[in-house]
C-alpha positions in Angstrom: -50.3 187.1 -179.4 -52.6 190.0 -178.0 -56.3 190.3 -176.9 -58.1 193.7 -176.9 -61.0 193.8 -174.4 -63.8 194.5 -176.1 -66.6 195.1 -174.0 -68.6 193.7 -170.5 -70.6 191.2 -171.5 -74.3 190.0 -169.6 -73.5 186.7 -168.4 -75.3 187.1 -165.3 -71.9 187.4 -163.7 -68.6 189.3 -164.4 -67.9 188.5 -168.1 -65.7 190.3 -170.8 -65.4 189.9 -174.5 -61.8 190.2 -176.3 -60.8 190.2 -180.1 -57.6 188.0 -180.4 -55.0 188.7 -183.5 -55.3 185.4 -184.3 -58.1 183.3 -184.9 -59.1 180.7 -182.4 -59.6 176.9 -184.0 -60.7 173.9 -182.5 -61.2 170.9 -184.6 -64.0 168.7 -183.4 -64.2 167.0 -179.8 -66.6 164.6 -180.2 -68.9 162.8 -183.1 -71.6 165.8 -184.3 -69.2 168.5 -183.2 -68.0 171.2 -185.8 -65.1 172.7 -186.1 -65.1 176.4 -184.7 -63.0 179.4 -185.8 -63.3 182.7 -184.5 -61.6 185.7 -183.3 -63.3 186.3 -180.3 -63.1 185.2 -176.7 -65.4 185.6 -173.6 -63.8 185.1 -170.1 -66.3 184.8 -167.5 -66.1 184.8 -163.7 -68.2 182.8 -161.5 -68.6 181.6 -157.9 -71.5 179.1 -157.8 -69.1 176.0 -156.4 -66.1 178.3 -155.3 -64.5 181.0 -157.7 -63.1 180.3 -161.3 -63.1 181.7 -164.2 -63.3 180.2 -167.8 -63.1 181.4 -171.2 -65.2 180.2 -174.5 -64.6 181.0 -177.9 -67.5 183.3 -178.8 -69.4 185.2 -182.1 -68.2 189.1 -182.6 -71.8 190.1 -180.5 -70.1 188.4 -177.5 -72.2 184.8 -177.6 -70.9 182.0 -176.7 -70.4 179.4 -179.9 -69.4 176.2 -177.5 -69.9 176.1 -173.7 -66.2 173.6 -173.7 -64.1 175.9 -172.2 -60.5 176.4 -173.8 -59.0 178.4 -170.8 -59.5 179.6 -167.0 -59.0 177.8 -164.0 -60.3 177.3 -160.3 -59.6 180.0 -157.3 -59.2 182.7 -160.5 -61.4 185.8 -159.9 -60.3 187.8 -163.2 -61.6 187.5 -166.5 -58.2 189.3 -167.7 -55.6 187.3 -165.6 -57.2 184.1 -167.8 -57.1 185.9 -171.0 -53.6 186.5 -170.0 -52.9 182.7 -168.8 -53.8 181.8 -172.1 -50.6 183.5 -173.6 -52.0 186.9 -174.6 -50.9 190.3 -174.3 -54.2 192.4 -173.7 -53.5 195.9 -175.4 
């Protein structure tokens, strides 16, 4: 799987945008949830209770479609590193 960085994205904190090869799908979570598909990720750094960074599937203009995060973790201060966590080469 690879993930080309796209572009910084204004998250009011360190926040990049990638294009994945393969779509992203996640069926519903909960009741009133729809199912999202998209090819595009935003991995987003942020240290407002200690550092982590998460990642949410996001449109091709680099906004976020569901604030659930799919990826990231605690003490990570790279957007990349958790694109890379995720199983993707970044090209």
């Amino acid at each position: 799987m690879f993930a080309e960085f796209i572009k910084n994205v204004d998250f009011g904190n360190k926040a990049e945008l990638y294009k994945i090869d393969t779509p992203f799908i996640q069926e519903p979570r909960w009741e009133g949830d729809e199912r999202i598909e998209t090819e595009y990720l935003i991995s987003s750094t942020a240290s407002i209770f200690g550092v982590e960074t998460l990642v949410f599937p996001a449109t091709e203009k680099g906004e976020v479609i569901n604030f659930g995060d799919i990826g990231g973790r605690k003490g990570l201060a790279d957007p990349a590193t958790a694109i890379e966590e995720m199983g993707y080469v970044i090209k």
